[in-house]
ZAZAPA-224688 format. One record per residue: x, y, z of N, C-alpha, C in turn; residue in three letters. Coordinates in steps of 0.05 Angstrom, whole numbers, plus 5000, padded with zeros to 4 digits. Layout:
REM ZAZAPA-224688
XYZXYZXYZALA/...
REM end
This chain:
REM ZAZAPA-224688
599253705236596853525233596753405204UNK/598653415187598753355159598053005160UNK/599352895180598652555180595852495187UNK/593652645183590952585186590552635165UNK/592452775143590052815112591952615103UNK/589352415097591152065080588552135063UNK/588051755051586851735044583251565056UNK/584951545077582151425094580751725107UNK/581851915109580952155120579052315095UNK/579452315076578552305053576652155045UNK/576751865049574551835046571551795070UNK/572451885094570951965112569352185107UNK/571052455100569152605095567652605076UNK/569052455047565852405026563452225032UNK/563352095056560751835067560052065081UNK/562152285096559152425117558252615092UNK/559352595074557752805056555152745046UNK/554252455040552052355039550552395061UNK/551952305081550052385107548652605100UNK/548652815102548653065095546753135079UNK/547052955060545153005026542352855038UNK/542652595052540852445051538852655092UNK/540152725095538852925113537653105106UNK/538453225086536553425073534553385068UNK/535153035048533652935033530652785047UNK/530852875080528752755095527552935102UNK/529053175100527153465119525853535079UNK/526453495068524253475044521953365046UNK/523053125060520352835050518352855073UNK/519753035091517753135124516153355114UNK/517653535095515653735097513353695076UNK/514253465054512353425030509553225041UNK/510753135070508652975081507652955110UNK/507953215119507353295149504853215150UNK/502453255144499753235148499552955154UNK/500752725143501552505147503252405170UNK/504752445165507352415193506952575220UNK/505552855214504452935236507053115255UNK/506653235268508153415283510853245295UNK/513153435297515853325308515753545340UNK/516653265362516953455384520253455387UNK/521453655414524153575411524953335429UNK/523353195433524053085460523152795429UNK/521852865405522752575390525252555386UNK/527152755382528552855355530452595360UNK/532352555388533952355396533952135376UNK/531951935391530851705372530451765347UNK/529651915335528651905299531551935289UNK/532652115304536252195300537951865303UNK/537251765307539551495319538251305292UNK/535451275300534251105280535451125244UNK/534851425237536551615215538551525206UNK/540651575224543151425215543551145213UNK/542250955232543150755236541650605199UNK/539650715188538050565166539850805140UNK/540151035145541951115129545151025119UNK/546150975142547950855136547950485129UNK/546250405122546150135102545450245084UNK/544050505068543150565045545250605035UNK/547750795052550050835043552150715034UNK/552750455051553750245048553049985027UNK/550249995020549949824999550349944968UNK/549250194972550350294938553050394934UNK/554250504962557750644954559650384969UNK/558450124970560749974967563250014950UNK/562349944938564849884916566750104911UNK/564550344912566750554912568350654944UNK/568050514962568650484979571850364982UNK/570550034972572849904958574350034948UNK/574950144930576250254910577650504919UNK/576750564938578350854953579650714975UNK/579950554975581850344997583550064991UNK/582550084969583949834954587449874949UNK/589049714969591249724980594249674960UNK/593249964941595649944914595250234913UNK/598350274908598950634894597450694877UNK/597150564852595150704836592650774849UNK/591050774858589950994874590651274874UNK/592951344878593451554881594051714848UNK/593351594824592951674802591251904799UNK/590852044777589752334779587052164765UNK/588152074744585351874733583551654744UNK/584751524762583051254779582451604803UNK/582651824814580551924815579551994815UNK/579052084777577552204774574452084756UNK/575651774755573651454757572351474780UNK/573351504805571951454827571251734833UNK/570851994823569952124832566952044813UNK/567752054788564851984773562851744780UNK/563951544788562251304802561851414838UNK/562651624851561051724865558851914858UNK/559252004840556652244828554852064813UNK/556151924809552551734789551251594802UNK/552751564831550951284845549151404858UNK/550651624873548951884887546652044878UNK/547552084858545252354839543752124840UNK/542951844836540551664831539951574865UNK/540451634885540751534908538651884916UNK/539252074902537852374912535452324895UNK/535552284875533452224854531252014869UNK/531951814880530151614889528351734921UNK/530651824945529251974964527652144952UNK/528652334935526152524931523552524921UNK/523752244895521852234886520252004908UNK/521051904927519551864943517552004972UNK/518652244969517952474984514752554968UNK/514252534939512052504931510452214922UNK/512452004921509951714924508651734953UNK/511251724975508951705001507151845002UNK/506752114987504652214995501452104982UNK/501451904961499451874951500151534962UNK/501451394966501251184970501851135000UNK/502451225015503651265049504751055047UNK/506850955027509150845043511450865028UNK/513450835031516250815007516050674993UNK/518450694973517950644945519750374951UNK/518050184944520349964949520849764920UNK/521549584918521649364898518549354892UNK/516249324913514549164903512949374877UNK/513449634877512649734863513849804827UNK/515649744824517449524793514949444776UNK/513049324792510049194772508949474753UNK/509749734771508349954741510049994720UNK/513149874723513749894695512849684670UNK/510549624673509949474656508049584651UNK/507349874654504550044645505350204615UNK/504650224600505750334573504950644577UNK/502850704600503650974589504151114620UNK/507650994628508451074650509951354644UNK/510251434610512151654601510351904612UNK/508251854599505652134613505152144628UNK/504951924656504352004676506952124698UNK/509452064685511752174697512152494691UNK/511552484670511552774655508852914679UNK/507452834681504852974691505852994729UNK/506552774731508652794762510852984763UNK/511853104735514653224746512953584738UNK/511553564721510553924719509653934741UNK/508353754758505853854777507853804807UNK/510053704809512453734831514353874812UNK/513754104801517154124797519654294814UNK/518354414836519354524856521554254865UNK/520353954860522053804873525253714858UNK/523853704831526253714814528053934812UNK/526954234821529854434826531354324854UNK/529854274873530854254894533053964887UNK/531953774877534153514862536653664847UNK/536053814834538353954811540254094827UNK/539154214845540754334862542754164882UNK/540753944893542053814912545053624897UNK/544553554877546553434856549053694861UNK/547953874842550854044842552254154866UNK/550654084888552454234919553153904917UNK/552353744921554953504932556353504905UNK/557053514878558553614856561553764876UNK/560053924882562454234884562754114909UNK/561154014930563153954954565253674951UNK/564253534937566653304929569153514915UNK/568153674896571153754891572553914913UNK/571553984932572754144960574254014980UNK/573553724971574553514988577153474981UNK/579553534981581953494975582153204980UNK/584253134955584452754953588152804966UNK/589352714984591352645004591552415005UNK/593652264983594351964992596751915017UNK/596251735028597851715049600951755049UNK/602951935055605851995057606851745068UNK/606651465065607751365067610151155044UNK/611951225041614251125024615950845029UNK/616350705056616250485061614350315058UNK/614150065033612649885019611449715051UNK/613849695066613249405094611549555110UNK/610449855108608049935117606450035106UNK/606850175087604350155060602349935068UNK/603549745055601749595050599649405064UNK/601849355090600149165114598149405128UNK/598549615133597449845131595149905124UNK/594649875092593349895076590549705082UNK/591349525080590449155078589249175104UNK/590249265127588349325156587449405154UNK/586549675142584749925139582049775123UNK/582849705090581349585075579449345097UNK/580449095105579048985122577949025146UNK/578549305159576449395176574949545175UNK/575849615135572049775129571249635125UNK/572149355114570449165111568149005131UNK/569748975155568648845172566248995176UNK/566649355189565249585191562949605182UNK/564149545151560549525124558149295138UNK/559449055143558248895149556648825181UNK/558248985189556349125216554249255216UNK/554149505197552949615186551249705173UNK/551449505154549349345145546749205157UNK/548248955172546948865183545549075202UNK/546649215216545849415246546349235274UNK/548649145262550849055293551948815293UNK/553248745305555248515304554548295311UNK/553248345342552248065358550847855338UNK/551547695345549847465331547447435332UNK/545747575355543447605361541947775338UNK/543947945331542648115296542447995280UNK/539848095274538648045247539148355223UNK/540548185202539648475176536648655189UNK/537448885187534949005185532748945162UNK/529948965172528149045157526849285160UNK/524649305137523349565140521849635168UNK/521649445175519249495206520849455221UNK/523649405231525249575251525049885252UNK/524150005231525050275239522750315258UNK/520350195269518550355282519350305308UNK/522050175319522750235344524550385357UNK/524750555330526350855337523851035331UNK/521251045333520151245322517351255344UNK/516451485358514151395382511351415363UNK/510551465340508251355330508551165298UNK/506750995297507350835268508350985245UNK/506451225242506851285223510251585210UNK/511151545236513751675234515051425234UNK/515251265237517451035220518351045194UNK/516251155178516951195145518651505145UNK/519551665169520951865158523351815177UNK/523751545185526351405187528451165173UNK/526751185149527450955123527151165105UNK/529950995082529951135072531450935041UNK/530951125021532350884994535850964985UNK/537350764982536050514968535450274990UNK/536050305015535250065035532549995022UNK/530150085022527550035016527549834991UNK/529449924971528949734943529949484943UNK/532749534967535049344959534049124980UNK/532749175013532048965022529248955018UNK/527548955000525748764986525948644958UNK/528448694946529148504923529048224935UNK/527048144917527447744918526947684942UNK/525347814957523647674973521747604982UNK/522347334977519847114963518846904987UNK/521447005000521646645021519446795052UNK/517846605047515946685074516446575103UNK/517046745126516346675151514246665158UNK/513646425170510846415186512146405225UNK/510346615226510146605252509146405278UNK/510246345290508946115311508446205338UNK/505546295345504546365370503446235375UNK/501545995366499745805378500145605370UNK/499345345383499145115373496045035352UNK/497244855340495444825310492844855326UNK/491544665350488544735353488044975372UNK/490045125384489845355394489245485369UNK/490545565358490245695327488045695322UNK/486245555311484645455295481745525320UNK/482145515347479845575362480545905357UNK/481946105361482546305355481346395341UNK/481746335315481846495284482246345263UNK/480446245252481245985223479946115196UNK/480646065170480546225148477645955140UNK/477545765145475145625147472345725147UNK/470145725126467445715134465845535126UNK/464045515134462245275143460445365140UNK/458245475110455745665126454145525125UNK/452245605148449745455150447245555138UNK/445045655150442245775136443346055137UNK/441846185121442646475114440146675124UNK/441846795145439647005156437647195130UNK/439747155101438647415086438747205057UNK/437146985051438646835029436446935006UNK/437947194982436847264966435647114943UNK/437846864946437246684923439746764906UNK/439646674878441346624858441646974848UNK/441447194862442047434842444147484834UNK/444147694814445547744798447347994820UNK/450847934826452048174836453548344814UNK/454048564823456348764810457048884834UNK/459248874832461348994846463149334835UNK/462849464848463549754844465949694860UNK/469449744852471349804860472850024867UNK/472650254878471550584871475550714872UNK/475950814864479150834861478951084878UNK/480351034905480851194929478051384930UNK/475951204950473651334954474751294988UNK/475151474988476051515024471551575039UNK/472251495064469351595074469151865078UNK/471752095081472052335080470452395059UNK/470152265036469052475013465752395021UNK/464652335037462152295043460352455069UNK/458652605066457752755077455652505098UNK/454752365082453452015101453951995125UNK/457351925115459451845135460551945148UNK/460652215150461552415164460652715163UNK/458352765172456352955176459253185190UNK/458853185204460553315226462853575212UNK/463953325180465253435164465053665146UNK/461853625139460553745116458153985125UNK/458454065148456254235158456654455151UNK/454554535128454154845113454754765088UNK/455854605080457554465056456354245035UNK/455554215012454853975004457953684995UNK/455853444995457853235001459053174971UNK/461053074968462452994944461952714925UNK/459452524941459052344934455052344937UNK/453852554925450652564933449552284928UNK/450452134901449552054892449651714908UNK/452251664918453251454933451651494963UNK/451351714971449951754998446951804989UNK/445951794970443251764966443251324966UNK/445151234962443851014952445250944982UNK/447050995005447650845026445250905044UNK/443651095034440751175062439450965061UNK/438750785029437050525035438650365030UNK/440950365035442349965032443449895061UNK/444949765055446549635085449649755081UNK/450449975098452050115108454050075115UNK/456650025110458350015139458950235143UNK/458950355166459650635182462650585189UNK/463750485197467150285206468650195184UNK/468050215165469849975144472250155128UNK/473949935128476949925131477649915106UNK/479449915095481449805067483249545083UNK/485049395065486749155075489149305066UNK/488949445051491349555037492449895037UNK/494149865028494750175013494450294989UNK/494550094965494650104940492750014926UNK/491549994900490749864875491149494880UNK/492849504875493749234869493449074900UNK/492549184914491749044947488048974952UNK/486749144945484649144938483248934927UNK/484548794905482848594889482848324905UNK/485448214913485647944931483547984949UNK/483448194963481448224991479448274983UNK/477448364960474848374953474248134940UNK/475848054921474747794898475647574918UNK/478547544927478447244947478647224979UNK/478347454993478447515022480947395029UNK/483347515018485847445025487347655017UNK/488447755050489748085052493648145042UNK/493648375033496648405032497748555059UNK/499648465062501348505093503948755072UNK/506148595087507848675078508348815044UNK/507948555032508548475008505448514985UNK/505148604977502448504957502348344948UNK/499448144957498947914954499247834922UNK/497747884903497847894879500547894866UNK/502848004886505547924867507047734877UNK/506347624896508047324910506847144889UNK/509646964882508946704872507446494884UNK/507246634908505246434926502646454922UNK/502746704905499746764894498946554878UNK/500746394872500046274844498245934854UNK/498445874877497145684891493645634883UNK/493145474885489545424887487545634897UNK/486745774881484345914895482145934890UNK/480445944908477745944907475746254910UNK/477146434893475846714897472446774884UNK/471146924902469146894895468446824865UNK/468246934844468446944814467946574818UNK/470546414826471346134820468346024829UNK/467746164855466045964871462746004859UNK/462246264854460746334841459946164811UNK/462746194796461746024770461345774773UNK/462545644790461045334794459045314801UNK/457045544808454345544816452445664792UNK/454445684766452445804747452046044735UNK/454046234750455146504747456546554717UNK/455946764704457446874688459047104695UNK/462247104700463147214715465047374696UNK/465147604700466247754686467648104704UNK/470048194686471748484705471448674682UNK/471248884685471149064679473249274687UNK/474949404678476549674680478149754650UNK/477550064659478550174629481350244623UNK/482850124635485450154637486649954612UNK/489049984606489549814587489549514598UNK/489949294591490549014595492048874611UNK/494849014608497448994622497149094643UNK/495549264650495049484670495349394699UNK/497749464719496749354748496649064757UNK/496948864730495948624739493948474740UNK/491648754737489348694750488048424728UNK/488448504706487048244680488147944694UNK/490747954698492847654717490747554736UNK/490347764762489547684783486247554780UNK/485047724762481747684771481547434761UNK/483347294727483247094719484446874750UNK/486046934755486746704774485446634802UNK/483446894806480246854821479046774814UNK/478746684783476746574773474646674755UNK/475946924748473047164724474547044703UNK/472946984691472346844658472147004634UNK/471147304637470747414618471947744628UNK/474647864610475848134612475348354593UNK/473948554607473248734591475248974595UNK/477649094577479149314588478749494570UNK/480749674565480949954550481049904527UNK/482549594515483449544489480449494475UNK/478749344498476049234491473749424478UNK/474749604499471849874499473250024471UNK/475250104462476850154445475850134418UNK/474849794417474149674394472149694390UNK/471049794405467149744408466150034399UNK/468450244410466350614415468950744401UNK/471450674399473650804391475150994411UNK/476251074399479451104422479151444429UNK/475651524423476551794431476251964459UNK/475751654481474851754514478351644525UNK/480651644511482451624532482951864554UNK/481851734574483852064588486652214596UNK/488952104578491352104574493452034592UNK/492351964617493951834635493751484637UNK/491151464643489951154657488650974648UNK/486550994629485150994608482751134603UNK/480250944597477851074587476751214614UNK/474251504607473451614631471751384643UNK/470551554662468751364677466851384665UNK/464851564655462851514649462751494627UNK/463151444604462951264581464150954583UNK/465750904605466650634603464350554621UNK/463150614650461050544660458650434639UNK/457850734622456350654604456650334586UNK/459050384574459350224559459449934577UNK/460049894608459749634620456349574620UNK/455149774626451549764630450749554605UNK/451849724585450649564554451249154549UNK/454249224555455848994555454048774572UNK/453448814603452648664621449648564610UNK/448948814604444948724593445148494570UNK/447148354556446748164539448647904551UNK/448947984576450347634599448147574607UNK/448147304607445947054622446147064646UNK/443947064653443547154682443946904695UNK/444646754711445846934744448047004731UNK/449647314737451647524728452947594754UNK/456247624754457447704771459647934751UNK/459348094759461348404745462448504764UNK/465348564765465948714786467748984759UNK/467949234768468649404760470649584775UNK/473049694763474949834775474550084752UNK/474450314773473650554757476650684763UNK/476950934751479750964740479751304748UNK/478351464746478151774740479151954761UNK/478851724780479751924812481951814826UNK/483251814799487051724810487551994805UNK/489551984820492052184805492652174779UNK/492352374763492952684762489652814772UNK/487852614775484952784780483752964763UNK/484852854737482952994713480352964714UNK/478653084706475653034698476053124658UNK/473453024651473253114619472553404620UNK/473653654590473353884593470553964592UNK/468853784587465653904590463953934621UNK/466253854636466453774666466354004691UNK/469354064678471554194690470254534709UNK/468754614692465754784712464654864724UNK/463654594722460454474734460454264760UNK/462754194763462753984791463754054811UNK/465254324806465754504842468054304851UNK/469554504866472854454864472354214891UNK/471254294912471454064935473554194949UNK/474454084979476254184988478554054987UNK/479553864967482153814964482853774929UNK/484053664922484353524894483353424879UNK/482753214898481453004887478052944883UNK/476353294901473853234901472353254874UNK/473653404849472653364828471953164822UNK/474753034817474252714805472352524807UNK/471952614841470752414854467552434851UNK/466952804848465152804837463152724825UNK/465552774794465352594771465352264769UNK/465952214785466351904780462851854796UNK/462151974810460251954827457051994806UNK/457952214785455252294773455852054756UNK/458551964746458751674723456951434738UNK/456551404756454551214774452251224764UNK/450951424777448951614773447151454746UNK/449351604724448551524699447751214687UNK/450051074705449750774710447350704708UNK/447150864737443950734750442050684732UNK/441651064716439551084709438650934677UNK/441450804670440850554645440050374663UNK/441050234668440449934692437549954693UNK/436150164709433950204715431750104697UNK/433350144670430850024649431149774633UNK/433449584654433749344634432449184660UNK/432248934649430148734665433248634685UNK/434648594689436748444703435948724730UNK/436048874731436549114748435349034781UNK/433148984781431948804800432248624811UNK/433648464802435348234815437848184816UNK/439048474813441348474828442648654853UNK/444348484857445448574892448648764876UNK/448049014887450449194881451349144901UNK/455049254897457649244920458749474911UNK/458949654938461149854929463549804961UNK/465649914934467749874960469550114948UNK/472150174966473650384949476050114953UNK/477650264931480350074934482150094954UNK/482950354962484450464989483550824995UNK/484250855011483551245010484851334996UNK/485051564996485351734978488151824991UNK/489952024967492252054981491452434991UNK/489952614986488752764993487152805011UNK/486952905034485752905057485553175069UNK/483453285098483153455102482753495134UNK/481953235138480353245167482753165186UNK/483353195211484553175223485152875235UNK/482352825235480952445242482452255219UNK/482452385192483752265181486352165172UNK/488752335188491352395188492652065205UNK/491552045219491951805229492051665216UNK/493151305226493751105203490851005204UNK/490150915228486850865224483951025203UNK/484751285205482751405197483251495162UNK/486151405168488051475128485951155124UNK/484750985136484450685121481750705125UNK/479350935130477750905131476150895101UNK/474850775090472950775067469650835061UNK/469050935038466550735029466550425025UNK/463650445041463750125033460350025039UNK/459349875021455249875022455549744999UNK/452849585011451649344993449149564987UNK/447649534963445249604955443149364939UNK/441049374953439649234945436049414925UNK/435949334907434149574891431049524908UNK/430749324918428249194941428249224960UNK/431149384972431349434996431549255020UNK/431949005013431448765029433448765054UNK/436348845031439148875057438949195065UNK/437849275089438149565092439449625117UNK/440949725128441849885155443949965150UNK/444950065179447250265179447950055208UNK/451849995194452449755208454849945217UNK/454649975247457150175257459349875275UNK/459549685265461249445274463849565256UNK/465949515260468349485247468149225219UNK/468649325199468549165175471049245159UNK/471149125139473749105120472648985097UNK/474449035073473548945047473848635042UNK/475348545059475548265060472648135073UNK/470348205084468948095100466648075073UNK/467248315045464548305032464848005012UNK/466947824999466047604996465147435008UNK/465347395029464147215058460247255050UNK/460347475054457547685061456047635034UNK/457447625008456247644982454647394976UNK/456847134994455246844991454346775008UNK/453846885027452146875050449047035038UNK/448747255022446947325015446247144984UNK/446547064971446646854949445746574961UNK/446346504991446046195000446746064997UNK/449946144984451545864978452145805005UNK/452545455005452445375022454645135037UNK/456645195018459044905017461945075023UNK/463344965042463845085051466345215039UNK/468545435050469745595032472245685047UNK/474145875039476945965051476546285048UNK/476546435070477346705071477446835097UNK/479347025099480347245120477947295130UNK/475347425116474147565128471847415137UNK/469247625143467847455155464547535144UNK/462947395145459847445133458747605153UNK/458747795149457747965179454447955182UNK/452247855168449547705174450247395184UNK/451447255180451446995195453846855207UNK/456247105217457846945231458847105256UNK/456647065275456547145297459647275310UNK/459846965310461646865322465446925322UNK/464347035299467747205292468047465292UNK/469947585303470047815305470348065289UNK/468648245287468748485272472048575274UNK/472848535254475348625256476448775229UNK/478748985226480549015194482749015219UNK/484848935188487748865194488748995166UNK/490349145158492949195137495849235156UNK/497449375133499849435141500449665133UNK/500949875148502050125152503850195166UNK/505350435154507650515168508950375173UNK/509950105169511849885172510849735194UNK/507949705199506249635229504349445219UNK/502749145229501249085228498849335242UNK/496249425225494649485246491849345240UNK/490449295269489049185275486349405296UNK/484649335280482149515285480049425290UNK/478449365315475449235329473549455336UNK/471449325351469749565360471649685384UNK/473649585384473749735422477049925419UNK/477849805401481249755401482049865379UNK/484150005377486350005351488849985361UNK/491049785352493549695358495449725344UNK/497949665348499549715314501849535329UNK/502349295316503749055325506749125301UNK/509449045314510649035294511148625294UNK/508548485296508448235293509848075317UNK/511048145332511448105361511048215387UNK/511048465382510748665403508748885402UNK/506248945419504449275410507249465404UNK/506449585391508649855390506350095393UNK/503950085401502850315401498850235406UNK/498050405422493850305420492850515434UNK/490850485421488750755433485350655424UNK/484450745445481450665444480050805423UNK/478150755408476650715392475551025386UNK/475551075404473051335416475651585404UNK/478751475411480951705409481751695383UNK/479651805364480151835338483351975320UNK/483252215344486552305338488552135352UNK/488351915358490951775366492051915391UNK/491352105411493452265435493952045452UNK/492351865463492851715486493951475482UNK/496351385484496551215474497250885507UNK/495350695499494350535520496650365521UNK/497850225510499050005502500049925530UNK/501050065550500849955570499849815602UNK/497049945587495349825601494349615609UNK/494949405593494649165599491849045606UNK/489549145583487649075596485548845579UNK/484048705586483148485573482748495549UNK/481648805537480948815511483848825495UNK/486448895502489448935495489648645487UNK/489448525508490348245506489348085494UNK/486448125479485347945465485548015431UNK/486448385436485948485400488248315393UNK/491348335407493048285398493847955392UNK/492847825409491847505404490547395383UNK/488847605377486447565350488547695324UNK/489447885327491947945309493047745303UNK/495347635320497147385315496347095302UNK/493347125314492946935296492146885267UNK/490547105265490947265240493647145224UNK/495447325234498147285220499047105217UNK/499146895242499346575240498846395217UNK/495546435208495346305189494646415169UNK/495646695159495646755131498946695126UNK/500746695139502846695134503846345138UNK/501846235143501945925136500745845123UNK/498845925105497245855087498746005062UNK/500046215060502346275045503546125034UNK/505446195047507545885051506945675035UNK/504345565046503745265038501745255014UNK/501445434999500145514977497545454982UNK/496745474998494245235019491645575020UNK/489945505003487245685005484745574996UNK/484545325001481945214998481045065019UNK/479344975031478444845058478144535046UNK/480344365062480544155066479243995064UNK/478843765048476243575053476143435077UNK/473343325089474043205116475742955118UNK/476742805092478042575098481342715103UNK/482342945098484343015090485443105116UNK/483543235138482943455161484243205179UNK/
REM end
């Protein structure tokens, strides 16, 4: 059997050796995120198994090209002790960073629920990414032995791999030999890559994997990196989808409003906006009684002020992240795939509230204590149209540098404070929106804290706590300045939390459930609104309660005066459009349901999708068009409503 140990035999067994590594490297990222991904039956294993390989082997193929190449490249030298012991080292460096990336994504999905892809590159522009890596690797370091380890077993199994160049000594088959082999790994890669030959293939993307996987959210433990980084580099170029014709479209679902009289028109008040950094509705006893029985709630202070405001009991996030949050609160325009805020298509005309607001007289101004650079967030709110940035460098100058909390920036409640002060000397009509910081990860609180605010049942209930009594304190300045009265508060959270407990919440629907309430200090806007809402619907709603009256561009919808459109949220999870009504939850991979369950089936067991029944047929209609024209309005840098000579 000696004519099977060549060099193509050789290098067979170092590609299944990755196999191997990057298998491990998934029953890691399953077990660091079961509560998420949720139970494996054996009757998945098939499919997740086919899916596995088929997305592993392009991860494989795009970073060990070359060294691929090079172990086939059709010349004797190859068979040098030095070329390989070059290509043994350019297999160990590409790899050890190929183990390095799976694993350290085994702990992003868990706070962000999705892989680590290109779009996330925007935090190396955070200056203090050194401490928060440091603070990520003490508090996983079980993951880094398990990395150190996994390095030195593929180490020692490459050297186990005996290198066998081919016994062949006739040049007239050497080499044509050779040159066949080389071009039909070539061809092979490119099969492979792609995931098949037919012409009918398309390169994979990330949302193929959810049709090897029977729920959305096990698609993410069938991707894997570097596929994730390498196919979202540089992609910029937008498809728009075509399901309807332009006035089908547009009777459907149009980003168009038109408002007329205002069921609730406050007049010219003054808003602030509360941006709450992963206020899941789990941490609210309000919003989920059921949760908290015997128990006090993690947010008293937020459920003292949702008993007299206007409620949503249903309301959604658009996003997963930070940086998803702001487009959909300030301009009611959602991130899908991609985060909106980093497409250059972002850079188009917009009319975000802030813009529309200050042409009406508004002094519009952001607030967060993060540094400047931070997130983006200073970029984006200016290109919505806030005029005036207050960050960490600001508050810095004003109280001094001794509330950093060494990861993110200033705490919450001295930077709160210090926004209270700031706002009481803006000319009224005032628009402030604020991103609070304290109940990120690492979930520090300050040491005069640490106590007195009771652990909560996960991580993150300190923080949240704390960020909760920083309100509190808010309030109770506000209370005694003259603006306080005539203004309309907004709280929203940016996305949930990556910490969870309830079982309702494990799902992709119930992982996107939030805080979310308007407060009015007159009480004027008050109820408890159990309709399906989203953070995109509260600019709609904000100038609908203000009375502006000309007309405007956004996703969402004024839920006091627009009857007529449907209570709906839409993000993207698990590599899935999902789509959420009073009746329905769906999960589209943009052509096809891949998965639905009624409203009422909070744990996801039943799954409808083939039922085929009127309400199926209309969520997913109302979806598409959705997608239709945000992904044409993309495209066409197009986010302002048309004048009528133009229409």
């Amino acid at each position: 059997m000696k004519f099977l140990r060549n060099d193509l035999t050789t290098l067979i067994k170092r590609i299944l050796l990755i196999y191997v590594i990057l298998f491990m490297c998934r029953i890691v990222f399953y077990l660091m995120n079961t509560d998420s991904l949720g139970s494996l039956t054996v009757a998945e294993f098939p499919e997740l198994f086919k899916g596995s390989l088929i997305f592993d082997t392009i991860s494989i193929l795009y970073v060990n090209g070359l060294f691929i190449f090079l172990s086939l490249i059709p010349f004797r030298f190859r068979e040098n002790k030095f070329y390989q012991t070059v290509l043994k080292w350019l297999f160990i460096i590409v790899n050890s960073v190929v183990i390095v990336f799976n694993l350290a994504d085994s702990i992003y999905f868990h706070y962000a629920k999705k892989r680590f892809t290109s779009d996330e590159f925007h935090f190396t522009s955070n200056d203090n990414n050194g401490v928060l890596i440091a603070k990520f690797i003490a508090e996983n370091w079980y993951i880094v032995i398990i990395g150190i380890a996994l390095i030195a077993g593929m180490v020692w199994s490459y050297k186990r791999i005996k290198y066998h160049p081919f016994r062949i000594k006739n040049n007239l088959i050497y080499y044509p030999l050779n040159i066949l082999i080389l071009a039909l790994a070539v061809l092979l890669s490119i099969g492979g890559i792609r995931g098949g030959f037919s012409r009918a293939v398309r390169p994979l993307a990330l949302g193929n994997a959810a049709q090897y996987a029977p729920t959305p959210q096990k698609a993410s433990l069938i991707l894997s990196n570097p596929f994730c980084i390498i196919r979202t580099l540089g992609s910029t170029r937008i498809e728009v989808p075509v399901y309807f014709s332009d006035q089908e479209l547009d009777d459907i679902f149009t980003p168009y409003h038109y408002p007329s009289a205002s069921v609730y028109d406050l007049g010219k008040r003054n808003i602030i906006i509360f941006t709450l950094e992963s206020f899941s509705s789990e941490h609210s006893a309000l919003l989920n009684p059921e949760l908290y029985i015997g128990e006090e709630t993690n947010t008293p202070f937020l459920d003292s002020l949702m008993s007299e405001g206007y409620t949503f009991m249903n309301a959604f996030s658009n996003g997963r992240k930070s940086i998803d949050a702001l487009p959909s609160v300030l301009t009611s325009i959602p991130s899908y795939k991609k985060p909106f805020a980093l497409l250059p298509q972002s850079l188009g005309n917009i009319k975000g509230l802030p813009a529309l607001l200050g042409e009406e007289g508004y002094y519009t101004a952001f607030f967060c204590g993060s540094q400047r650079n931070s997130m983006g967030f200073a970029a984006f709110v200016s290109l919505a149209g806030t005029e005036n940035i207050f960050m960490r460098e600001d508050y810095e100058r004003a109280k001094g540098t001794s509330d950093f909390d060494g990861a993110w920036g200033i705490w919450d409640e001295p930077f709160l404070g210090y926004m209270a002060e700031t706002v009481s000397e803006f000319p009224e009509p005032f628009m402030a929106t604020v991103f609070t910081l304290t109940s990120h990860h690492p979930f520090e609180v300050p040491d005069n804290y640490k106590d007195i605010l009771g652990e909560g049942r996960t991580k993150i209930h300190k923080a949240v706590r704390y960020t909760d009594l920083a309100i509190r304190r808010f309030f109770d300045y506000a209370k005694q300045r003259p603006w306080y009265d005539n203004t309309i508060f907004v709280f929203t959270a940016d996305h949930v939390s990556s910490e969870i407990f309830a079982d309702k919440t494990k799902t992709p629907t119930g992982n996107s459930s939030i805080i979310m309430f308007i407060y009015t200090p007159d009480n004027t806007v008050a109820k408890r609104d159990y309709r399906a809402a989203q953070q995109m619907d509260l600019m709609p709603t904000v100038l609908g309660l203000t009375g502006y009256g000309k007309p405007y561009f956004a996703f969402g919808r004024d839920v006091f005066n627009e009857p007529e459109r449907m209570p709906n949220a839409t993000n993207y999870t698990n590599e899935a459009f999902q789509f959420i009504n009073d009746s329905i939850v769906l999960f589209s991979d943009g052509e096809h349901v891949l998965s639905a369950f009624d409203r009422s089936d909070t744990l996801q067991i039943n799954d409808i999708r083939l039922s085929d029944t009127d309400e199926l047929q209309n969520a997913e209609r109302y979806l598409k068009a959705i997608l239709q024209q945000y992904y044409k309005h993309v495209n066409e840098m197009d986010y302002t409503v048309p004048n009528p000579q133009q229409e």
